[in-house]
C-alpha positions as CSV (number, residue, x, y, z in Angstrom):
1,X,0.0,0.0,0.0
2,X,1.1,3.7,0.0
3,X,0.4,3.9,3.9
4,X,4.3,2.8,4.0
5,X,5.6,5.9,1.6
6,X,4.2,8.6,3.7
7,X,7.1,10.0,5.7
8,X,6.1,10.3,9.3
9,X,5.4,13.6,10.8
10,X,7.7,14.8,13.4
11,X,7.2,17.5,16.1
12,X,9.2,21.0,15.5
13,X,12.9,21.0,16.6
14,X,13.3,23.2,19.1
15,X,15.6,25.4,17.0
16,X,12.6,26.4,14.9
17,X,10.3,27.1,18.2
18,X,10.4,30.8,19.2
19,X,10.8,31.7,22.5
20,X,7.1,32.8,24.5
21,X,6.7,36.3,24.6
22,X,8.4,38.5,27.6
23,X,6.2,38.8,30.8
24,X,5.4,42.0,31.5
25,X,5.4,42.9,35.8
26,X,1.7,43.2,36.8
27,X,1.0,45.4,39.7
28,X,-1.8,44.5,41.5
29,X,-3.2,46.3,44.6
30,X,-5.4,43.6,47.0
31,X,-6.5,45.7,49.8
32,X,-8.7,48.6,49.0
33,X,-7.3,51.5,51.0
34,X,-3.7,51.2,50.3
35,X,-2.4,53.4,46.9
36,X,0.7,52.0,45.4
37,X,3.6,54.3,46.4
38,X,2.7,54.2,50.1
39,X,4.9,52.6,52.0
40,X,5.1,49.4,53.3
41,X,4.1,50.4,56.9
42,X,0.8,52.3,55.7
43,X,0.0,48.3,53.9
44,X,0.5,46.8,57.5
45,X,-2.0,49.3,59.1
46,X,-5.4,48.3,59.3
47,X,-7.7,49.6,56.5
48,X,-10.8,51.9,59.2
49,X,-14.2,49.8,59.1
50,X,-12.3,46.7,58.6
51,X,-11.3,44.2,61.7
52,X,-10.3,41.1,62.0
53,X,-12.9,39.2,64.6
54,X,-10.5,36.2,66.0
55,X,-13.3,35.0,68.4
56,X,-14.0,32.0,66.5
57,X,-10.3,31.0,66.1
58,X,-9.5,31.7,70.0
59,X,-12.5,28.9,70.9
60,X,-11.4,26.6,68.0
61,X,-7.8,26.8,69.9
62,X,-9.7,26.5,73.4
63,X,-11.4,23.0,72.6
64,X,-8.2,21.8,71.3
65,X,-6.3,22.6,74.2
């Protein structure tokens, strides 16, 4: 048959591959509140309206003591 005169196809050498594009840095702000440029310390302080209730954890932490 001619099934045995096709040449096989083979993947790409990766000479003839071109390299993925560049990333490009993404800056992306999380907590609303905090303007890029501010300074690490105004990040760490609490944003106003916005507390952290650790009620739950501290009697999760009780009943496994």
């Amino acid at each position: 048959e001619d099934d045995d005169d096709e040449e096989e196809e083979h993947p790409a050498s990766a000479d003839s591959i071109p390299p993925p594009p560049a990333l490009r840095r993404l800056s992306i702000v999380h907590c609303p509140g905090y303007e890029a440029g501010e300074s690490s310390v105004a990040a760490a302080r609490s944003i106003e309206g916005r507390r952290a209730d650790y009620g739950f954890v501290d009697s999760v932490e009780a009943e496994i003591r």
